[in-house]
N, C-alpha and C positions, 0 to 999 in steps of 0.2 A: 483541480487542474491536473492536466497528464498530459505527458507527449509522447508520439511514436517516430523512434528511429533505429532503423539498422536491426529491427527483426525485436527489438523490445519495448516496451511499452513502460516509459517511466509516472509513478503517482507522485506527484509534488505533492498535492494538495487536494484533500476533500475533508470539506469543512461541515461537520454535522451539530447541530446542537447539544453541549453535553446531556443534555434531558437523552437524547436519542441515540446516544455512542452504541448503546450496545441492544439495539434493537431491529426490528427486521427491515426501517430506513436505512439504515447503512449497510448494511447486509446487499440490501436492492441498488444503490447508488456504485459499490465496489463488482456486483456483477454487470452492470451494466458496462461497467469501463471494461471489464474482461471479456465481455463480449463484443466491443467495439476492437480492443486488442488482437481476438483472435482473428477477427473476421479482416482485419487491416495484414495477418500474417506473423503475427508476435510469437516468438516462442517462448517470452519471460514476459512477467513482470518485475518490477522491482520499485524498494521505494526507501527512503530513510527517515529516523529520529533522531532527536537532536535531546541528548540527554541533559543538558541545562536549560529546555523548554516547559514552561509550567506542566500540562499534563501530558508528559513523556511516556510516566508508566501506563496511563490509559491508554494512547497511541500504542504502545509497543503490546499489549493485550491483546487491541482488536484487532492488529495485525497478522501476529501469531493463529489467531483464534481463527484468523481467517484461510492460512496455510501458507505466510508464507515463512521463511529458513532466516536465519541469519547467516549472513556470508561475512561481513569484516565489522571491526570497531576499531575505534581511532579517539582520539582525545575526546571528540564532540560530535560524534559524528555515529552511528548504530545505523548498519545497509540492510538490508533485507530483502530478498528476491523467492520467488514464487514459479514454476516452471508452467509452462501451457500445452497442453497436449493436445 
């Protein structure tokens, strides 16, 4: 799930199989939204983790891995945003 407003494109949520977290399905599923992103005018992405979430540290990997920054943390809360060119 992801929404577009105000020039960025937020990822709530894409739910991949853990068998599949780190293979070229999701790989395919996060460009796709980047490509819907761009094409809608987005010049960010951004998205966050929730560090008392079972698998946090895998989330926060495949995000990373996939380029985007951290920008804040907060008690429960790790943002992360990703620039569009």
């Amino acid at each position: 799930m992801y929404a577009i407003q105000g020039g960025e494109c937020y990822i709530a949520e894409l739910y991949v199989r853990p068998e599949k977290r780190f293979t070229p399905e999701l790989t395919k599923l996060i460009d796709e939204v980047t490509e819907i992103a761009r094409l809608s005018g987005c010049m960010k992405l951004y998205s966050h983790v929730i560090p008392s979430n079972k698998n946090a540290t895998q989330s926060l990997k495949v995000i990373l891995k996939y380029g985007f920054n951290l920008v804040s943390v907060s008690t429960n809360l790790i943002r992360l945003e990703k620039g569009l060119l």
